[in-house]
C-alpha positions in Angstrom: -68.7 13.5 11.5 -71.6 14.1 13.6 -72.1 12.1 16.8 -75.5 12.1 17.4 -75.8 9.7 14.2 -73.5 7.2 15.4 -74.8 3.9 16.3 -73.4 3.2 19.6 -74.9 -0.7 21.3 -76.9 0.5 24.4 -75.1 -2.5 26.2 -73.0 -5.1 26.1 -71.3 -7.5 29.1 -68.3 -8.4 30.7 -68.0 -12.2 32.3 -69.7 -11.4 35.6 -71.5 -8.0 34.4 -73.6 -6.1 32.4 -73.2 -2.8 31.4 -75.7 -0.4 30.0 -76.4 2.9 29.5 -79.0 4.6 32.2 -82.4 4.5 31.4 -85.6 6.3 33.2 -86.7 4.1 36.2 -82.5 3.3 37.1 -82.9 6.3 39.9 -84.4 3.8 42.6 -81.9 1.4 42.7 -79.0 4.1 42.2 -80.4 6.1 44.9 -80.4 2.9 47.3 -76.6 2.3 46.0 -75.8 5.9 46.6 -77.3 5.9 50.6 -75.5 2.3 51.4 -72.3 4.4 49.7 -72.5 7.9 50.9 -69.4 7.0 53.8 -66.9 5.8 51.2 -68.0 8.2 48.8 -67.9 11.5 50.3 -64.2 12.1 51.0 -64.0 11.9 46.9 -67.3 12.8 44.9 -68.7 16.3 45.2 -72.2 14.9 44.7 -71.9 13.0 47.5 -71.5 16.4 49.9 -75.3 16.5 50.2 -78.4 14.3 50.1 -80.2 13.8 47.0 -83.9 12.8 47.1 -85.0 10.1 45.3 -86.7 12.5 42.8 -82.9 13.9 41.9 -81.4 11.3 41.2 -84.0 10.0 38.9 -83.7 13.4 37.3 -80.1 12.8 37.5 -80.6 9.7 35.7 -83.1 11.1 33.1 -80.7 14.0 32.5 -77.9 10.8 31.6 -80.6 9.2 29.4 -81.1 12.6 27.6 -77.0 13.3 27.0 -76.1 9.4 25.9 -78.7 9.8 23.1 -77.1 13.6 22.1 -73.8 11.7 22.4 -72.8 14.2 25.0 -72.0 11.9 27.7 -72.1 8.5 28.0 -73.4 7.4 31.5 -73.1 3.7 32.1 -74.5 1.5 34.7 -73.1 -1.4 36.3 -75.3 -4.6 37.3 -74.3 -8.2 38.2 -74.9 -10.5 35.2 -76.5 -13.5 37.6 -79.0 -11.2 39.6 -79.5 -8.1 37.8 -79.0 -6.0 40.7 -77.1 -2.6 40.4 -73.5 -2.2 41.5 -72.0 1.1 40.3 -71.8 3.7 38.2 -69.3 4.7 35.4 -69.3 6.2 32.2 -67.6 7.9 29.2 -67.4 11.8 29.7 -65.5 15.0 28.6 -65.9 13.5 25.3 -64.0 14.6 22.3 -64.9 13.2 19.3 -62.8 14.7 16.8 -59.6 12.6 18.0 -62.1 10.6 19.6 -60.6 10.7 23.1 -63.1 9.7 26.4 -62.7 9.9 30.2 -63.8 7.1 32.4 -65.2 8.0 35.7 -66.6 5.3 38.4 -68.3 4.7 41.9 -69.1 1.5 43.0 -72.0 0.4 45.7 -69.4 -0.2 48.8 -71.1 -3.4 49.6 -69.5 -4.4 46.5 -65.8 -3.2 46.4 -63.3 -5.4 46.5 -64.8 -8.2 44.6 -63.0 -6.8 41.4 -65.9 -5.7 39.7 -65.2 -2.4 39.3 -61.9 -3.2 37.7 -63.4 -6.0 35.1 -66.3 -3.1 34.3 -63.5 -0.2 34.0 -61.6 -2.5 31.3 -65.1 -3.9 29.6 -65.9 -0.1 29.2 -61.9 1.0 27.5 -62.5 -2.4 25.2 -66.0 -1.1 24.6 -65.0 2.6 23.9 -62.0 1.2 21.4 -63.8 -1.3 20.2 -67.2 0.6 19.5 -66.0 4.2 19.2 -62.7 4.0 17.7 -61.5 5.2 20.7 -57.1 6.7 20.2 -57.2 7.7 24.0 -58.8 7.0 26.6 -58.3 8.9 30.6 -58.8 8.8 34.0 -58.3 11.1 36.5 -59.1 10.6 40.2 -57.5 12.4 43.6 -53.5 11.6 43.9 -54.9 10.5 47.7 -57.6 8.0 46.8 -55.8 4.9 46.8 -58.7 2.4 46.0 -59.4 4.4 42.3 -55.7 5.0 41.6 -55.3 1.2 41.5 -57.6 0.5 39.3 -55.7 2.3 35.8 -52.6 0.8 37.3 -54.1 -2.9 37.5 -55.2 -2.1 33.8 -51.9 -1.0 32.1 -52.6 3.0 31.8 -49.9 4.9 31.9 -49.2 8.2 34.9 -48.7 10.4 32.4 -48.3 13.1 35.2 -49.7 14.6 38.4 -51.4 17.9 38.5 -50.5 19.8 41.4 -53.1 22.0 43.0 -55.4 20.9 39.9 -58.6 20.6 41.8 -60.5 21.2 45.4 -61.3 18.4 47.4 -64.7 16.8 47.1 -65.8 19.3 50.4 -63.8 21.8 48.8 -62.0 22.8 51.9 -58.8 22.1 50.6 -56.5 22.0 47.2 -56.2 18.4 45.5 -53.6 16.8 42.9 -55.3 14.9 40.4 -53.3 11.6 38.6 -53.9 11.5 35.0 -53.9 7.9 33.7 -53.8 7.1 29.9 -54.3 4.5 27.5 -53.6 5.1 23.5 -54.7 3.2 20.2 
């Protein structure tokens, strides 16, 4: 089977979000998102070590466009269903299609944590990557020390399959890192 003729629904929605893939013009308000963010986000994205322009991240964003239509990577942004306004990033990467297995990676826009949106997307997105994609496994991985992401698999039912020690560097990379490995399987 080759991906790239899969029909795969550019959206769909959640009860208090939408979710869509990232399209030219998204780098504005995901630039904004990132500088309101860059505090909570630093101790655990790499990409959050130095400033981006507003030109990189649209090409950031472009590049996302580009990879969800290859069926490469499949970037997905977060907005409020009542407002349209964007909340956070997430996505289905390190794709393999031949079981097909997905990651699920996410930020969120800090003025917006702890409402539970990022939880509702993360499960709207496993539904949408079973549902859509036939999905048999589905991971995430984040920092053993990052509290806030870790409890977001657990709130959902994934499974700790394990704890890689010494797996990664820190965001800064200053220092070694375990990385949790959470897994759901259909």
């Amino acid at each position: 089977m080759n991906p790239i003729i899969l029909d795969i629904p550019e959206e769909f929605t959640t009860k208090r979000l939408l979710v869509r893939m990232a399209r030219p013009g998204d780098g504005e308000a995901v630039f904004n998102a990132l500088e309101a963010s860059k505090k909570e986000l630093k101790p655990w994205m790499p990409f959050a070590q130095k400033d981006q322009s507003r030109e990189d991240v649209e090409g950031n964003i472009r590049q996302a466009f580009a990879n969800y239509i290859k069926r490469e990577d499949l970037r997905l942004l977060v907005f409020l269903r009542e407002t349209g306004e964007f909340i956070a990033s997430s996505g289905l990467h390190r794709i393999n299609w031949s079981v097909p297995k997905f990651e699920i990676g996410y930020w969120i826009n800090s003025r917006f944590s702890g409402c539970g949106y990022m939880t509702e997307a993360v499960e709207g997105i496993a539904d949408f990557a079973r549902e859509e994609l036939k999905a048999r496994r589905i991971e995430i991985r984040c920092d053993s020390k990052n509290i806030k992401s870790r409890a977001i698999p657990e709130r959902l039912g994934f499974k700790l399959e394990g704890i890689l020690k010494n797996d990664d560097v820190s965001a800064d990379g200053t220092e070694l890192r375990d990385t949790c490995v959470y897994a759901k399987y259909f």
